[in-house]
C-alpha positions in Angstrom: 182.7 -398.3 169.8 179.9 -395.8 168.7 180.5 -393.1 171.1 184.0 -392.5 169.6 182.9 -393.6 165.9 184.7 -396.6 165.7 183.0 -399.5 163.7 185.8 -401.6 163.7 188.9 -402.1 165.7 191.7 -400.4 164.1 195.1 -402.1 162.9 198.1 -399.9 164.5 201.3 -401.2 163.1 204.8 -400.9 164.5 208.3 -402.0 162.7 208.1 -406.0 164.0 204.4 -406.2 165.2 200.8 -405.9 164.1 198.0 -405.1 166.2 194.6 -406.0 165.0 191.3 -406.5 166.1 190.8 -409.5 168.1 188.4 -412.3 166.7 186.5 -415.2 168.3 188.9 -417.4 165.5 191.8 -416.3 167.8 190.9 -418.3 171.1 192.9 -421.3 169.9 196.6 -419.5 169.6 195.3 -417.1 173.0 194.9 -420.1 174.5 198.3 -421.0 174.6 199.3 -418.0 176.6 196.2 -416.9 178.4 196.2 -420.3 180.2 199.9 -420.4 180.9 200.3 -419.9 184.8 203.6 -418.7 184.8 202.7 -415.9 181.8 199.3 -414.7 184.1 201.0 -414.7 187.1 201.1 -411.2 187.3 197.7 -411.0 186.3 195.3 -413.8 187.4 196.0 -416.7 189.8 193.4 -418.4 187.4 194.1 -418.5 183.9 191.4 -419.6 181.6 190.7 -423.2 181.6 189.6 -424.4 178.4 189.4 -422.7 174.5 185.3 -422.3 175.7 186.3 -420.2 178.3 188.4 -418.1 176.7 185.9 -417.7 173.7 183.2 -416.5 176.3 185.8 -413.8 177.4 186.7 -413.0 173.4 182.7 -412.6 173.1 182.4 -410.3 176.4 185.5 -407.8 174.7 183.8 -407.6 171.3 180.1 -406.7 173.2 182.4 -404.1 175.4 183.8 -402.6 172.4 180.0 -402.4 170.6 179.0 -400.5 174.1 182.2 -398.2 173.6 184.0 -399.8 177.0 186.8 -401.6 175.9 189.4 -401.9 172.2 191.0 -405.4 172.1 193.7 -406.5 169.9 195.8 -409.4 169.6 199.7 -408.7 168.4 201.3 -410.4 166.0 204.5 -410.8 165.0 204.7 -410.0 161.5 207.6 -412.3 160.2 206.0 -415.3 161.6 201.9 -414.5 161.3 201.8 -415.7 165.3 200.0 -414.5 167.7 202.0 -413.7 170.4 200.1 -411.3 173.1 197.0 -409.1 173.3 196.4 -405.8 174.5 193.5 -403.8 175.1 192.4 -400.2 176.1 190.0 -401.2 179.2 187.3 -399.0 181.4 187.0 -396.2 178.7 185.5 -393.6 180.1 184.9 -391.1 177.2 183.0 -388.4 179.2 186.4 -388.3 181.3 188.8 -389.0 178.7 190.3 -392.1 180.7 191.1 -395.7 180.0 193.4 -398.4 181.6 195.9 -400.7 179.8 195.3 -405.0 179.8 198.4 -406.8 178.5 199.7 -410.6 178.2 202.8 -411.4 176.2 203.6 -415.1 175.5 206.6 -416.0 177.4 209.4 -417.0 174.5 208.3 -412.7 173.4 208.5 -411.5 176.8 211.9 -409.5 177.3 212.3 -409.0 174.0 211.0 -405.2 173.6 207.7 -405.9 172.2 206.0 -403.7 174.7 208.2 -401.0 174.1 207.4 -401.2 170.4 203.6 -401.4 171.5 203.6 -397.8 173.3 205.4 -396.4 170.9 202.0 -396.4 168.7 199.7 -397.0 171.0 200.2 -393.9 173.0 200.1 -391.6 170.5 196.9 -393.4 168.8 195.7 -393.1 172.4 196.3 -389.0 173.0 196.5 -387.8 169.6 193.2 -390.3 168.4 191.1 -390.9 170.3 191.2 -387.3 172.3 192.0 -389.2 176.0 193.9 -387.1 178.9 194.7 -390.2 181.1 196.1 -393.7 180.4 196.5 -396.1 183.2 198.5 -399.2 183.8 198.1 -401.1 187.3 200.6 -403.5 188.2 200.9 -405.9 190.8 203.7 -404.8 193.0 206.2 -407.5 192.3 205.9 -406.8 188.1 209.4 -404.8 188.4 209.7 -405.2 184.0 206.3 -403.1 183.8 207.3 -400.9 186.1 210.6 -400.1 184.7 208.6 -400.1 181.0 206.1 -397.8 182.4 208.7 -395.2 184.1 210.5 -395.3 180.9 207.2 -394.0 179.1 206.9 -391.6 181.3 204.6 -393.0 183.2 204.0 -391.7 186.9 204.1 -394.0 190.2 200.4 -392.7 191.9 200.3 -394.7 194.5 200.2 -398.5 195.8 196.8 -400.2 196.8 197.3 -402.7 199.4 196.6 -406.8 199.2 193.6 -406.1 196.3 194.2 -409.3 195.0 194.0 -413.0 196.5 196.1 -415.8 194.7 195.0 -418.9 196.4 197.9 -418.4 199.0 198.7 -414.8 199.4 197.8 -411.5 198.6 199.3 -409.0 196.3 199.8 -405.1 196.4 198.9 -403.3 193.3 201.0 -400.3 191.9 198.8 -397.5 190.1 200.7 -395.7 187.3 199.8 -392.8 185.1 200.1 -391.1 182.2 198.3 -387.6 181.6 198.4 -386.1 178.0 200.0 -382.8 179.2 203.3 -384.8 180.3 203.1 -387.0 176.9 203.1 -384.1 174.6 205.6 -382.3 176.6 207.8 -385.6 176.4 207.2 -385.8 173.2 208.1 -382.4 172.5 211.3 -382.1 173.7 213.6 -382.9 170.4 
């Protein structure tokens, strides 16, 4: 990620949770979650298939973050050294200071605060770091956790795009949600 001067994907700790850069040696524990159907379900009617096929997509972050487009971590829970989601700044845009927010957490974590814990460093690392004004989660319509996670962080409903994605059988709304860096610092401000 040149255009920013990062060389490396940072490590952003929280109090339970690590998040480091991800590595093509991580495609065997992703695996586990990125191809559970009932974990993607919000995301992708078609979960990766095989450990190749995830590798291809590990290799397709990794050249995004060299051409400054993406940051992808995997999180791991520090007491047991497993990983147990991912998460990624996605779309950069650093001429318009915007980026949108990929998540998966592995079902037995999901529920459990993680994401919570997540924002709470990623946010700032996002604003205060790397300089952006706008952070964006889209959610498909029937994701009420996100939603409530997202409202909680002070993220703003926008607006809701109808049937943009085709599972097989039906279509889905999606939910666009917002956070500007005005409305985070003055969150963050009030003591």
């Amino acid at each position: 990620m040149i255009e920013n001067g990062l060389t490396a994907i940072p490590e952003l700790e929280t109090p339970n949770y690590l998040l480091r850069g991800m590595s093509i040696d991580d495609a065997e524990s992703m695996f586990v979650f990125m191809s559970d159907q009932q974990t993607m379900r919000y995301i992708t009617p078609h979960p990766v298939q095989s450990v190749d096929e995830l590798t291809k997509n590990i290799k397709v972050s990794l050249t995004n973050f060299q051409e400054s487009k993406e940051i992808p971590w995997v999180i791991v829970d520090k007491i047991s050294g497993d990983v147990i989601g991912m998460f990624r700044f996605h779309k950069f845009n650093f001429w318009h200071k915007k980026t949108e927010m990929g998540v998966v957490i592995r079902e037995d974590y999901q529920k459990r605060g993680v994401m919570s814990e997540i924002l709470e460093v990623i946010l700032p690392y996002g604003f205060d770091i790397l300089g952006l004004n706008r952070i964006v989660g889209d959610i498909f319509a029937e994701n009420k956790g996100s939603e409530k996670l997202l409202q909680k962080f002070g993220f703003k409903k926008e607006g809701q795009l109808r049937q943009t994605d085709f599972d097989g059988t039906r279509y889905h709304d999606t939910v666009v949600f917002s956070l500007l860096k005005s409305e985070y610092e003055k969150s963050n401000s009030v003591v």
